[in-house]
N, C-alpha and C positions, 0 to 999 in steps of 0.2 A: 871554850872560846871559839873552838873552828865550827860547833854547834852552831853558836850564834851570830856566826857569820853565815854558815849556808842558810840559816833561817832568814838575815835578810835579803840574800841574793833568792828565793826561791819568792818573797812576801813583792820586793820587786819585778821580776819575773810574771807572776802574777800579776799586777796594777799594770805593766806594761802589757800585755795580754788582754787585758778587761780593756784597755784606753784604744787598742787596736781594733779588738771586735767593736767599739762603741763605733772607731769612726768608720770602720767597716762599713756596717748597718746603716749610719747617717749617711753616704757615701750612696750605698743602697735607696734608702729612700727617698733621696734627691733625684735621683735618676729615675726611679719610677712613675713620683711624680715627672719628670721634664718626660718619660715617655709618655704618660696619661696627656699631658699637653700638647705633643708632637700628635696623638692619634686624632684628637679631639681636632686637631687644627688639619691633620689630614682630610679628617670627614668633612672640614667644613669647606675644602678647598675643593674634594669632590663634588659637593654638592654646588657649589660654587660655579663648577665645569660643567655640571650637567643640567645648570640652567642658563650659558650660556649656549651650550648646544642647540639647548630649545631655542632660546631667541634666536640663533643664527637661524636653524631650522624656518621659524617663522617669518623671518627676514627674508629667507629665500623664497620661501613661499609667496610672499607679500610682493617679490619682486617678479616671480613668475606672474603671478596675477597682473602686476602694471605693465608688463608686457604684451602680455593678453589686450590688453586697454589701447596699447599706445600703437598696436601693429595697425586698427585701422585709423588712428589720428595720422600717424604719418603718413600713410595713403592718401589723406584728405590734403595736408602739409604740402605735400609733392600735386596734388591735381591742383591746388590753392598757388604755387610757384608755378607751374607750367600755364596757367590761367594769368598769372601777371608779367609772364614772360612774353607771353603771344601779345600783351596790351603794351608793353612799355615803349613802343614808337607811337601811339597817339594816333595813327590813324584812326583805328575806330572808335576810339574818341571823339574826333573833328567829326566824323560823319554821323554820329550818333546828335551830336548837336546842333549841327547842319541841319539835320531833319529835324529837330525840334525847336528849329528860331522861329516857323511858322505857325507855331503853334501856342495862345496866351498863355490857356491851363493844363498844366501835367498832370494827368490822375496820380495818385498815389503810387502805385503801383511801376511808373515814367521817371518820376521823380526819385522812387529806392535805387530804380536801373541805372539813373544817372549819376547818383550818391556812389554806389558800389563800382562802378564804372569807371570813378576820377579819379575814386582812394585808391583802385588796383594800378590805375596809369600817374597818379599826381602826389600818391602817397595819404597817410591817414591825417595830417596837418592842411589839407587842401581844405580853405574857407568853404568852397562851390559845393564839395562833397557834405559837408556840413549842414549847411543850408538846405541843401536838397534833401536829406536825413531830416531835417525837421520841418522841410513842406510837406512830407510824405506821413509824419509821424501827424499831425495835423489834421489832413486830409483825410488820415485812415482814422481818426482816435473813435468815429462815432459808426464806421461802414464796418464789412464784416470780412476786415483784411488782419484775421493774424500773420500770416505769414510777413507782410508787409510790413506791419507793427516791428514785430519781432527783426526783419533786417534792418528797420533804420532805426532802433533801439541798438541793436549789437552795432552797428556803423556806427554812430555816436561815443558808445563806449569806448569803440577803439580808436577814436580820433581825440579820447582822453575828456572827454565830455562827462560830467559830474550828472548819471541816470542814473533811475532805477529798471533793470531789465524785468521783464514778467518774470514772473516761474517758470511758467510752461515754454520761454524763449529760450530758457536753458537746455543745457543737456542734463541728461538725469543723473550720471554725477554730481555736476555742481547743483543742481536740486537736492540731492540727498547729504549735500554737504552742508548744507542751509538747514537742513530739519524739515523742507518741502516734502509733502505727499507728491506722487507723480499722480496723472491724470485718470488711471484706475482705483486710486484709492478713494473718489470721489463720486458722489452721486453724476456730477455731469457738468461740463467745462460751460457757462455763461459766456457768449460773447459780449455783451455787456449788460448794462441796468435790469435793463427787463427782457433780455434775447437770450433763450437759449439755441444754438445753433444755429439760429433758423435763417439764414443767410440774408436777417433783415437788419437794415439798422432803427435802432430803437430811438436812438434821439435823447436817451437816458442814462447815456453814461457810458460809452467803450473803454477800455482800455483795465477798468476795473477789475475782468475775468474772477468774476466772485467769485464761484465754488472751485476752483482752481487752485486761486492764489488766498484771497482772504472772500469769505462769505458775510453778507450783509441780511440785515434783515429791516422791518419796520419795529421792534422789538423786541428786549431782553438786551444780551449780551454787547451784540451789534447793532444795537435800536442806531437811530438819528442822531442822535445824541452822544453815541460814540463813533461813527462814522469819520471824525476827522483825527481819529488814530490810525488809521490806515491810508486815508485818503485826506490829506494834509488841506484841499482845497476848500474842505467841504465846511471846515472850522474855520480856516486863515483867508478864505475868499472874502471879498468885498462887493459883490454883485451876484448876490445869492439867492435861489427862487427855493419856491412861492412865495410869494408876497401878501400881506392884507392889505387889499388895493382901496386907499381912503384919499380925499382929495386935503389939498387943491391940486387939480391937476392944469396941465399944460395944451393947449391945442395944439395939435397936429394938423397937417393936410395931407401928412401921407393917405395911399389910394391903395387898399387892399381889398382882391377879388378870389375867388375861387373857380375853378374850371375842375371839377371832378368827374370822373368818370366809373360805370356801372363796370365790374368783372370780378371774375372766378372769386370767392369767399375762402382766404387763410385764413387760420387762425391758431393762436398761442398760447397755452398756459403754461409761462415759462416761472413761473414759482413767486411770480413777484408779481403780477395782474395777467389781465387776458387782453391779449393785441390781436390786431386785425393788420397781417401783413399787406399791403396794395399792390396790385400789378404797375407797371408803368405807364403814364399817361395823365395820369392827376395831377394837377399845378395847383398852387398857387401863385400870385405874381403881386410884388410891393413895389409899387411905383414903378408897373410896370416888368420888373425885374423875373424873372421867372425862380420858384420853387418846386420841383419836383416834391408829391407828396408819400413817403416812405409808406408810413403807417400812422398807425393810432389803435390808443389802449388806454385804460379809465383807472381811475383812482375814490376809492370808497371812504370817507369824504371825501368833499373836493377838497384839490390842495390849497387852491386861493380860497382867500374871503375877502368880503363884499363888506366893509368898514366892520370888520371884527364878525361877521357873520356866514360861515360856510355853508354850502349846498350839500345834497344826497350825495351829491357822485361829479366827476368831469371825465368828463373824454379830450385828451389830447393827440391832436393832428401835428405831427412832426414831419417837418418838410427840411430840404439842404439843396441848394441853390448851387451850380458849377465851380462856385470858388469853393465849397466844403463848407458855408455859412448856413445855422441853423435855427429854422422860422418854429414856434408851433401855435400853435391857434389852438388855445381852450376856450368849452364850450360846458358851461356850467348847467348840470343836473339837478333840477327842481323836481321834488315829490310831488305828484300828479296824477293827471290820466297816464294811463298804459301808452306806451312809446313802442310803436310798431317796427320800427328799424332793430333796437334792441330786442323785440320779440325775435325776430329771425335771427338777429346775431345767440339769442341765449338760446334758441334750441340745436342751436349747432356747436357752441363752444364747448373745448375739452376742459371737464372737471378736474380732471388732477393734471400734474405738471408733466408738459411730456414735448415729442417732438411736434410742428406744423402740422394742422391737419386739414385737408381738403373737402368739404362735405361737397358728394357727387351733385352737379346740376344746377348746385347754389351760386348768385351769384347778387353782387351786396355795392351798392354805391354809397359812397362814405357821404355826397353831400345830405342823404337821406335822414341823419344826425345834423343837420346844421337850422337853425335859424333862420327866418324869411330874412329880416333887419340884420348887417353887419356891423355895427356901430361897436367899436371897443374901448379897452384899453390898455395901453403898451407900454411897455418896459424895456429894458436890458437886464437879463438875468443869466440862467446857471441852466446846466442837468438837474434834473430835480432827486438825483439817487445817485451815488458814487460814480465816478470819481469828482461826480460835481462841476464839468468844467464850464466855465462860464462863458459870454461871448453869443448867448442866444438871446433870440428876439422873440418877443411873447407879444402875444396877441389877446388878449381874454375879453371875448363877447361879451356887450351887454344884457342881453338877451337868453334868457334863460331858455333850456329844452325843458320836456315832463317826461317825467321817470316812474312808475308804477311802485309803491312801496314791494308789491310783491317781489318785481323785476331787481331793486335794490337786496333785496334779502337772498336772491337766487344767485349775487353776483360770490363767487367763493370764495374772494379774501372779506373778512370782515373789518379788515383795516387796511390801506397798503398806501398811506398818506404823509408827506414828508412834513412837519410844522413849519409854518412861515418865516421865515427870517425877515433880518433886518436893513432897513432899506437904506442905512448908512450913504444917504442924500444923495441918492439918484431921483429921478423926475419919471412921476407916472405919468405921460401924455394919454389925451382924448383925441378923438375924429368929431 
């Protein structure tokens, strides 16, 4: 009996023994796991730490750099405040205006001075400052005033005016914040249509800065035909040149003359035709009215046609009169005898695209390209190349020049011709 009692106390004993090591063990491997969890979540919390290190690291870094940035802005900030601190009594504001009540028209250049002038003394909501910002932007869009451009571009902006600023009027931050090349990443900055640098106006389009900002061509990508993706005017305008000049047309009595004169021989292969920059002195005059004549450069065809029918070539005379209004008189190139004016202009002109070049001793009068008979006819049109703007007066000879087949083929764009557009009822007048 006492046998089989210590046999159950010892069979007990046991089971309690075995139920202890069980939960011992399970005990055990609960914990192993929760530490296999605690490390796992350790690692992930270091790593966690040592990639905000980095970011802060780079933070800092990123902050030293804007530092770098901003020490000479705030330089400019404080000259930009001490400059509207010295103007905000309006004296020399009154005198600035004072001396310009005698005067009708402000160049460009008069006009920015007096924009930037008002907004530092009148603030950037001043209408006058405004206005003057867009006689200036006006005045300058087709002459060879970036800088100009570019102030009453940003004056406009900051008086909360709905523009677009050039590229190159930026600073190359905000250029490079855009996806803009800066001005070294380019073959070479276009002052406009067909200028490059050459301190001419073209009469074809400023304000465009083609290879700069967006590059144009007569074909492919940026042919004419996509032109008013960039250049909004060139699609959405409504007085847009050249034209196929077909009747009926309208009599006129307007009285156009020429008065050209012979000197020094420029010339330009600015990537888009070959120009003949002029010295000063050349007029034309419309009822009287005087034209200063800038230049002239040709186009292979010619851009106009003649009731659906184009010439070899035209040379256009681009003229701008005191108020910034712009005349040009084309002169259509008929295949013919050898054209001795063009003979001297072609063994002088530069073949490839590059900067004005001077041939020593030469010297070239533009009326030597004109016609005996001036008999035309005229228009209200456009630039004939980006940015397209319109508000030019056309003149197109009826009287054709002769142009040597040879002299056509030597010419080195073998196209560089805008397609006619549509005349969306305006009136061709005759003389």
């Amino acid at each position: 009996m006492k046998r089989t009692i210590v046999e159950v106390i010892l069979a007990l004993a046991l089971i309690g023994a075995g139920a202890f090591g069980w939960i011992h063990w399970k005990g055990n491997q609960k914990a192993t796991s929760q530490l296999t969890e605690l490390k796992a979540a350790s690692e992930e919390a270091t790593k966690a730490v040592g990639e905000k290190e980095a970011a802060i690291k780079a933070a800092e870094e990123e902050m030293s750099a804007l530092r770098e940035e901003m020490a000479p802005l705030e330089n400019q900030a404080q000259q930009l405040m001490a400059v509207k601190a010295a103007m905000a009594n309006g004296a020399t504001l009154a005198d600035l205006e004072a001396a310009y009540k005698s005067q009708k028209n402000l160049s460009a250049e008069r006009q920015v001075g007096l924009g930037a002038l008002r907004m530092l003394t009148k603030g950037a909501e001043d209408p006058v400052a405004v206005e003057a910002f867009r006689k200036a932007l006006k005045l300058s869009e087709l002459g060879d005033r970036k800088n100009t451009i570019c102030a009453a571009q940003i004056g406009l902006a900051a008086a909360g005016e709905k523009i677009a600023i050039l590229p190159e009027c930026l600073p190359k931050s905000a250029k490079a914040g855009k996806g803009e090349k800066s001005p070294s990443d380019e073959k070479g900055a276009e002052k406009d249509g067909h200028a490059k640098d050459d301190g001419k106006d073209d009469g074809h389009g400023k304000g465009a800065h083609e290879k700069k900002a967006v590059h144009w061509s007569y074909e492919g990508e940026m042919g004419p035909e996509r032109w008013g993706k960039e250049f909004p005017t060139c699609a959405k305008g409504k007085a847009q040149s050249p034209l196929d000049i077909r009747g009926p047309f309208v009599k006129t009595r307007t009285v156009v003359t020429t008065d050209y004169k012979e000197g020094p021989l420029k010339m330009l292969n600015n990537g888009h035709t070959i120009q003949v920059n002029v010295p000063a002195g050349s007029k034309l005059r419309i009822d009287g009215i005087p034209y200063d004549l800038l230049q002239f450069h040709f186009h292979r065809p010619s851009e106009e046609k003649i009731d659906g029918k184009p010439m070899a070539m035209v040379v256009h005379f681009v003229h701008k009169n005191a108020e910034g209004k712009l005349a040009v008189v084309g002169v259509l190139l008929k295949e013919g005898n050898e054209n001795p004016g063009i003979k001297t202009l072609w063994a002088n002109m530069p073949m490839e695209e590059g900067p004005e070049v001077t041939p020593e001793g030469v010297n070239f009068n533009p009326a030597n390209l004109l016609p005996r008979e001036f008999d035309f006819y005229s228009y209200e049109g456009s630039l004939t190349t980006p940015p397209c703007t319109e508000g030019v007066r056309f003149f197109i000879l009826k009287t054709t020049v002769n142009v040597a087949k040879e002299q056509v083929a030597a010419f080195p764009f073998k196209r560089n011709a805008r397609p006619v557009q549509e005349l969306n009822g305006r009136e061709i007048s005759t003389n």
